[in-house]
N, C-alpha and C positions, 0 to 999 in steps of 0.2 A: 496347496500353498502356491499361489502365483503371484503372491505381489510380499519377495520373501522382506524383511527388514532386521538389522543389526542394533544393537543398543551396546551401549558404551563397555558392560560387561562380558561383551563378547559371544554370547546368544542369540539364536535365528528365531525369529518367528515370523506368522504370519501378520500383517501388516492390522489387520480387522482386531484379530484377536486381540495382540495388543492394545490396541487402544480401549479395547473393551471394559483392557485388565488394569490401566490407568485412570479409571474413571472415581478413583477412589482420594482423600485427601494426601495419604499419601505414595507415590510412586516410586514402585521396588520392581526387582525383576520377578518376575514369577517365578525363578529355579534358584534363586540364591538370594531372594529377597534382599539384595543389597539394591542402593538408592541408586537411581536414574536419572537422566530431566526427559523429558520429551523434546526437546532443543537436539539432543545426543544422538537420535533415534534418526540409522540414514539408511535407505535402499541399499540389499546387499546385490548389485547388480551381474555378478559372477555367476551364484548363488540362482537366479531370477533366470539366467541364461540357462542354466544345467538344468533348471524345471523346465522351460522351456521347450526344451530339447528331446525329453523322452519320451517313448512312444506308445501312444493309446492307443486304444479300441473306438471306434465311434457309437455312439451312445445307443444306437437302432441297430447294434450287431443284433437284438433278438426278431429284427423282423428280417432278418437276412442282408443286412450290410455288412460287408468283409472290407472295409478300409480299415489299416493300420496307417499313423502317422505320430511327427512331432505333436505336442500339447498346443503349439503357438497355432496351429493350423488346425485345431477343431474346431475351432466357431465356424473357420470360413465354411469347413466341410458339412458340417451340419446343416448350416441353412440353405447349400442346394442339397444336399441329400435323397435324392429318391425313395430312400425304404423312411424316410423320416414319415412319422404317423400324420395324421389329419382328421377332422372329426366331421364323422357321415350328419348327414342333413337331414337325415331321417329319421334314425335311432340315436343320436349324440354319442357315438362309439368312436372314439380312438383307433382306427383303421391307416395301414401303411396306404401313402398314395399308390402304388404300383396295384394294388388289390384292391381299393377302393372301388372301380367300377365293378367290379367280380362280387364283394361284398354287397353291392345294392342290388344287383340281378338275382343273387343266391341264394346268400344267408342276411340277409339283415329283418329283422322280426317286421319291423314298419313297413315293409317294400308292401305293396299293392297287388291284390287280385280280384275279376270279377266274383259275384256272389255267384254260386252255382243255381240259386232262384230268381234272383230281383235282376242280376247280370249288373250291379254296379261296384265299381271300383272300390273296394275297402282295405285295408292294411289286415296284412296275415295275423298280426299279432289279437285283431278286435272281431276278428272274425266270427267266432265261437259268438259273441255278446251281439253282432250285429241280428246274424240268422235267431237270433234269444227273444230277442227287443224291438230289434228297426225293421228288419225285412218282413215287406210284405208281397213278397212274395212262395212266403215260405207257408207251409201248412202246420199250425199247428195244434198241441191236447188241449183240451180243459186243465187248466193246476187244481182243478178240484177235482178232479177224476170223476165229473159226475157221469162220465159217458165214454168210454175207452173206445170206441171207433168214431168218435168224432171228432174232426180236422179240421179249422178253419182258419183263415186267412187272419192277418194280425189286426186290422180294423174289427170284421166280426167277432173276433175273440172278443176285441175291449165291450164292445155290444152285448155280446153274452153275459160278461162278471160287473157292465154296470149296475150300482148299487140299486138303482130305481128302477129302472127299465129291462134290465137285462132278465135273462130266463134260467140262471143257470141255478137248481137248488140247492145246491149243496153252497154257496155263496155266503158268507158273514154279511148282514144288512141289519143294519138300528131300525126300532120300531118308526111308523111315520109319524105316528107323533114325539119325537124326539123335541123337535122345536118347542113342544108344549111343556117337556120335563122329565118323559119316558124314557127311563133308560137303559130299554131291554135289547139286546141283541143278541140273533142266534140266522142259524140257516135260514136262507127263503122259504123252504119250504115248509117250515115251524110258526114264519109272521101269522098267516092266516090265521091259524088255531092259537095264536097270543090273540088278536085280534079280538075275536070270538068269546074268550074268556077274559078281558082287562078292559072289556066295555065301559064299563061304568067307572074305572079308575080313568080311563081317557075322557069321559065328560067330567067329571071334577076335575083333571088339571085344564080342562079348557075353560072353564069357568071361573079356576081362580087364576087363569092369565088373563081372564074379558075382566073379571074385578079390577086386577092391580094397573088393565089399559084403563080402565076408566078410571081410578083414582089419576091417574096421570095426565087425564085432557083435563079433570075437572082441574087440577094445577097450572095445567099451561094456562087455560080457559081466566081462571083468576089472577094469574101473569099479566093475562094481558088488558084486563080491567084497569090492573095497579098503573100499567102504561098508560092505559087513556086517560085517567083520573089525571095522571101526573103532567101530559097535553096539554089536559084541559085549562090546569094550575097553571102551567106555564104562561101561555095563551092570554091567560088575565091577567097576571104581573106581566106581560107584553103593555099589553092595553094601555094597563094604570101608568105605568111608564111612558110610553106614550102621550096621554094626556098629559101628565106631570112637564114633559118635555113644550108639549102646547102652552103651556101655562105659563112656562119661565121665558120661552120665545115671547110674548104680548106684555109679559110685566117687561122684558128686558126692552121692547120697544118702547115701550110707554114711555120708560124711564130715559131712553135717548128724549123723545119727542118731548118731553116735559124741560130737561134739561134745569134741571131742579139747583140752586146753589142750597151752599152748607147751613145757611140761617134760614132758608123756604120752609114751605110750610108739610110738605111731604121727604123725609130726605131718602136716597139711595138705601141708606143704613135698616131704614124702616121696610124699604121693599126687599132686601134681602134676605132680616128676620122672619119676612113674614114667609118669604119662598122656600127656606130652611125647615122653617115647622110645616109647611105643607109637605116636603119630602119626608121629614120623620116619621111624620103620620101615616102619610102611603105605606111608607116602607117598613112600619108596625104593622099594617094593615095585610100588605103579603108576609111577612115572617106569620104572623097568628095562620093563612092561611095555606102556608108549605109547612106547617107543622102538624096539618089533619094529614097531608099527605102520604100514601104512605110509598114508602122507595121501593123502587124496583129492583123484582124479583128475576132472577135471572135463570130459566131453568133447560135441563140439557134431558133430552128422552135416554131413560136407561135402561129400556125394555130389550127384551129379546129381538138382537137384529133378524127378525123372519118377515119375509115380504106379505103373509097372511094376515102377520095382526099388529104389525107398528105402523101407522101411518102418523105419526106427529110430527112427520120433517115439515108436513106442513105449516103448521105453525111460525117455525123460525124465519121465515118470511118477512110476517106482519110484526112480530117483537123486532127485528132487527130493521124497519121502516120508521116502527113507532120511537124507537131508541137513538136513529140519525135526526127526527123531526124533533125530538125534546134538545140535542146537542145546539141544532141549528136553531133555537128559541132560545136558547143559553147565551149563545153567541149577538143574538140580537138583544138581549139584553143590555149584554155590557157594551154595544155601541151606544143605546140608547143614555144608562146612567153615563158615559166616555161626553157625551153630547151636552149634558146635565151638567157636569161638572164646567164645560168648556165654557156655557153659557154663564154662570156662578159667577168665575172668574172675570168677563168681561162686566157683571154687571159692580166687581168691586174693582176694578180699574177708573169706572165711569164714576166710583165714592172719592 
């Protein structure tokens, strides 16, 4: 208790506490629950001097500090302290500065040693896992124990127990045609004689992987039919639009050049109707023929990723050419009708 405090009933406490114990609606003392205000509540500075005053230990007497002193003067002694701890950079160990460099030279698990093989600097603690793992300069067995005097270097190991290439028989390896469907594995030295006897179960699943590739181009293959067809559809409502636009451009001339008043014998009203039904008609004309159409098919390869027997990426190529070239025929369209309308407008301004 350093920061002692009196309340009006005559009771010591500590300052925190208190207020801890008033946090409530209503405020009593905590030993005789009789009422308070916090207004009442004043530093007992007498009291504060006498705590003050007695004498401690400092807090690192167990790493060998012998200060005794007043309470008012632990902090300051504390934070020069010498035996006060600090935390190694190596191991994150709460070590006294005074032994702190003894500690990293010593005993600290992380400190640093060459590898007795490779000669490179590794932390004691990793050591064990390096000369296991990383070092190669170390020799080491087969873990299949296929050969108890044989020692090699940590590259040729991995050589030895790779799955394809490696020589070592006693080795877990999947049949090679796995990618096909095979789902046998056993030692190396057992593939051959699967091999030998699953002949004919390995040509049927390569046969019905070459089927279900070929159901799959003949899909892309009609994908990208539907694309062209759909081009081509495009392409001619292009066209017809186009011309439509031609058309409205020379009546829209005419009709300046005539300059036709409201009693004449041709009026605006009449070139208009007639431009209107020729639009409608066009534009019956492509609805009838984007309704043989038929939409685009969108299709994603979901064969077995194996480099021997997917080749469809080619495909997406030419669907994703043909699918920007139809957008961009979309878009010239609706300049084209944007153009139609504009012209419309000017020829009922001239009515």
């Amino acid at each position: 208790m350093r920061d002692p405090v009196q309340t009006e009933c005559g009771h010591l406490f500590c300052r925190g506490c208190l207020e801890r114990a008033l946090t409530g609606h209503r405020c009593v003392c905590p030993v005789d629950n009789s009422e308070i205000s916090r207004n009442n509540v004043f530093t007992d500075a007498a009291c504060k001097r006498e705590i003050l005053s007695l004498e401690v230990y400092c807090g690192y007497v167990d790493n060998g500090c012998s200060w005794i002193g007043p309470l008012k003067e632990l902090e300051t002694h504390s934070e020069n302290c010498i035996h006060r701890g600090t935390v190694c950079r190596l191991c994150g160990l709460l070590v006294p500065i005074t032994t702190l460099s003894i500690h990293q030279e010593r005993e600290c698990p992380m400190r640093t040693s060459p590898c007795s093989y490779c000669k490179k600097d590794v932390p004691l603690l990793q050591m064990e896992a390096h000369i296991a793992r990383v070092c190669i300069g170390c020799n080491h067995g087969c873990p299949n124990k296929c050969d108890p005097t044989l020692e090699l270097k940590l590259p040729q190991l991995e050589d030895h127990l790779h799955p394809r290439t490696g020589d070592c028989p006693l080795a877990e390896i999947p049949c090679p045609f796995k990618p096909y469907g095979c789902s046998f594995v056993s030692q190396r030295q057992y593939i051959s004689t699967h091999l030998d006897e699953s002949s004919v179960h390995h040509i049927h699943l390569q046969v019905d992987c070459w089927k279900a590739l070929k159901e799959k181009v003949d899909k892309s293959t009609t994908a990208l039919e539907q694309v062209n067809d759909r081009v081509a559809a495009m392409e001619t409502r292009i066209s017809s639009v186009t011309e439509l636009q031609d058309i409205l451009k020379q009546r829209l001339d005419a009709a300046v050049n005539m300059r036709v008043e409201p009693g004449g014998g041709v009026s605006s009203t009449d070139i208009i109707s007639e431009l209107m039904a020729q639009v409608i008609q066009i534009k019956k004309q492509m609805d009838d023929n984007m309704e043989h159409n038929v939409k685009t098919t969108n299709y994603t390869c979901t064969c077995e990723p194996t480099k021997d027997i997917c080749f469809l990426d080619s495909y997406t190529p030419t669907v994703s050419s043909l699918h920007a070239k139809t957008v961009e025929l979309d878009h010239g369209l609706d300049r084209c009708l944007s153009s139609c309308l504009d012209q419309e407008l000017r020829l009922q301004l001239l009515e």
